[in-house]
C-alpha positions, 0 to 999 in steps of 0.5 A, spaced: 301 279 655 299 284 660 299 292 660 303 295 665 302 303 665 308 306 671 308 313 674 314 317 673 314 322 680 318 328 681 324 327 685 324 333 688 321 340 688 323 346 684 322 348 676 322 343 670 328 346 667 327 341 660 322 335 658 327 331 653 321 327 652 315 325 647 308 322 648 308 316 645 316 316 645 320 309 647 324 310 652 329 305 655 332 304 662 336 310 666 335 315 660 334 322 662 327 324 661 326 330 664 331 336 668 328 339 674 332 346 677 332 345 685 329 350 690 336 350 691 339 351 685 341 344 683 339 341 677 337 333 677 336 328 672 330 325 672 330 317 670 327 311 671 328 303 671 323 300 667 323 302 659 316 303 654 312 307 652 310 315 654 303 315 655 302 321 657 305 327 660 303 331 666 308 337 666 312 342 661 317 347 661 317 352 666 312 349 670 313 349 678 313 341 682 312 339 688 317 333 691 312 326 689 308 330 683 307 326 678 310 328 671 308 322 666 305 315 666 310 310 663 306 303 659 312 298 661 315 294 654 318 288 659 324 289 655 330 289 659 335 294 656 339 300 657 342 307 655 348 310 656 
C-alpha cells in the first residue's frame, strides 16, 4: 500500500498552549492534537480529518506560531474512524 505522510498546519498565529500528542502516537479523525492561545486570546483546537501515525513533531509548548506554520507530519493509516 502506499505511504501517505500529511502536514498538519497552524490555524492560526499566536502561542502552543498544550501538545496533546506524541511521535509515533496513533491519532484518530477529529482528535485534539494540539491547542494554540490566539493573539487574541481565544484558544483553538487543532484537529485534523485523516488518521495515523505521528511521524514527527515541529513545535512544543510555549512556542510562538504563525498562521500556516507547520506543527507535524501525520503518515495516514487509510482507516477510516473517529473520535468523540
Amino acid at each position: 500500500m502506499k505511504s501517505v505522510i500529511e502536514t498538519i498546519y497552524s490555524p492560526c498565529s499566536g502561542t502552543v498552549e498544550k501538545v496533546l500528542t506524541k511521535e509515533s502516537s496513533h491519532v484518530y479523525e477529529w482528535e485534539r492534537l494540539f491547542l494554540i492561545k490566539t493573539n487574541d486570546g481565544k484558544l483553538e483546537e487543532v484537529k485534523v480529518g485523516i488518521s495515523g501515525y505521528i511521524t514527527s513533531l515541529q513545535v512544543q509548548p510555549g512556542e510562538k506560531v504563525n498562521e500556516y506554520e507547520e506543527l507535524a507530519k501525520i503518515k495516514d493509516d487509510f482507516i477510516i474512524t473517529g473520535c468523540d
